[in-house]
PLY file of the C-alpha trace (Angstrom):
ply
format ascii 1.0
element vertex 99
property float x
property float y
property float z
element edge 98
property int vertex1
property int vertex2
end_header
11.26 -5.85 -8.40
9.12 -2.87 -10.33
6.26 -4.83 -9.73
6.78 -4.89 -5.89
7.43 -1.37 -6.18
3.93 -0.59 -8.33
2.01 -2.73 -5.93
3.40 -1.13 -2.97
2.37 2.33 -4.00
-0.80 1.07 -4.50
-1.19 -0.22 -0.84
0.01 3.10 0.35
-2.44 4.76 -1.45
-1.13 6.12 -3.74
-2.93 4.77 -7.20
-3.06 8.28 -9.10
1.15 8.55 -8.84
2.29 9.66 -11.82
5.84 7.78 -12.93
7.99 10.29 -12.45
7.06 10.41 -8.86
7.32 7.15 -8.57
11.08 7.33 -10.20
11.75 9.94 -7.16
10.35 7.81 -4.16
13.00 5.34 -5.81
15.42 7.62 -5.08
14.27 9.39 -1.55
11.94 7.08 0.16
13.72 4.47 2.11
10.75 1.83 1.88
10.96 2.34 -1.83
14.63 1.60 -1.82
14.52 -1.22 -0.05
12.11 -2.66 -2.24
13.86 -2.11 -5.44
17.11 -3.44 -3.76
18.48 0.26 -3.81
18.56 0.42 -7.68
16.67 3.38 -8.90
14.76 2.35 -12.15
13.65 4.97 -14.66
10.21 6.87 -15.13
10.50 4.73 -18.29
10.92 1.12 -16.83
8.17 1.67 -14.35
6.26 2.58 -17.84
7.72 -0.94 -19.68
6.00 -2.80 -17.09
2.74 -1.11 -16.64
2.51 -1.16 -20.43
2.90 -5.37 -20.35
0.21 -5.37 -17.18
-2.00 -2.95 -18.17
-3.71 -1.18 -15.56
-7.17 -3.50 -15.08
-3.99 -6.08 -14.42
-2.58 -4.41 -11.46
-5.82 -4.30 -9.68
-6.53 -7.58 -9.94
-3.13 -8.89 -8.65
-3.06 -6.51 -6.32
-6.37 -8.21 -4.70
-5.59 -11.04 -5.51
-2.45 -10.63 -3.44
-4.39 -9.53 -0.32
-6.99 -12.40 -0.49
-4.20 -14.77 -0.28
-2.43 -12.90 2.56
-5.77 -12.91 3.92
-7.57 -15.54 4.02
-4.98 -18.43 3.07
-2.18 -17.27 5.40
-4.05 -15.40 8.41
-7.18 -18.45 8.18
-9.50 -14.82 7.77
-12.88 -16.11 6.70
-13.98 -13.58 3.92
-17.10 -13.66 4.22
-17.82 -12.11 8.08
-17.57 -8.39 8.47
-17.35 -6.67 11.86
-17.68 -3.17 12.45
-15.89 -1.89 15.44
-17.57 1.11 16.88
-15.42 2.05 20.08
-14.77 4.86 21.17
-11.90 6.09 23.04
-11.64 9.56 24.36
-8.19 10.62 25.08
-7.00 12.18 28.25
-10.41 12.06 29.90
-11.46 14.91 32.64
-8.25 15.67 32.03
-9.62 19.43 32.81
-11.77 18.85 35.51
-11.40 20.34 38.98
-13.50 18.67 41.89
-13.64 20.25 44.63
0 1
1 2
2 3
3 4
4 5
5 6
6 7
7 8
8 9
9 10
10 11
11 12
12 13
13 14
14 15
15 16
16 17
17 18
18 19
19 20
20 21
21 22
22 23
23 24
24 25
25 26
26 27
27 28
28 29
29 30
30 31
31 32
32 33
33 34
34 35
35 36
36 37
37 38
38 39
39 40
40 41
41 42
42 43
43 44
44 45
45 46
46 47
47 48
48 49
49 50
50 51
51 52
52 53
53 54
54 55
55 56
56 57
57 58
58 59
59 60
60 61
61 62
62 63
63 64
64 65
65 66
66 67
67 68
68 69
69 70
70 71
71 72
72 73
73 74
74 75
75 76
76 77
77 78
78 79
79 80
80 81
81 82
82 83
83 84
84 85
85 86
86 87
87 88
88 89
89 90
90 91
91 92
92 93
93 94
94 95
95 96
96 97
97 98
């Protein structure tokens, strides 16, 4: 469970969170609560587990977990990149008065 919780702050961006913020989202942030099955683990446990991982660990399961969602599940061939360069402008002539 704390290592569902560590890996989603990670995917959320949120790599530099310090454990005692991670102890509050635990306690405020419903997507944090669901994932630790509404139990709200200590600054300390969160510390337990990084301490067994180590933090070169967590980034390597962490990709690890999105190659396999990736290419194994979605069939997403790893090696072809494509850039999407559209552009959308929003409410267009939206000003303009023709007379």
């Amino acid at each position: 469970m704390l290592l569902r919780v560590i890996l989603f702050s990670y995917m959320t961006s949120r790599k530099n969170i310090s454990l005692r913020e991670l102890e509050s989202l635990c306690r405020t942030d419903c997507r944090f609560l669901y994932l630790s099955n509404y139990e709200m683990p200590s600054h300390q446990a969160f510390k337990r587990v990084l301490d067994i991982l180590q933090e070169g660990a967590i980034d390597d399961i962490f990709f690890e977990l999105s190659h396999h969602i990736a290419v194994d599940l979605m069939c997403i061939d790893p090696h072809v990149q494509f850039v999407d360069g559209t552009k959308i402008e929003a409410n267009a002539h939206k000003n303009s008065f023709r007379l």
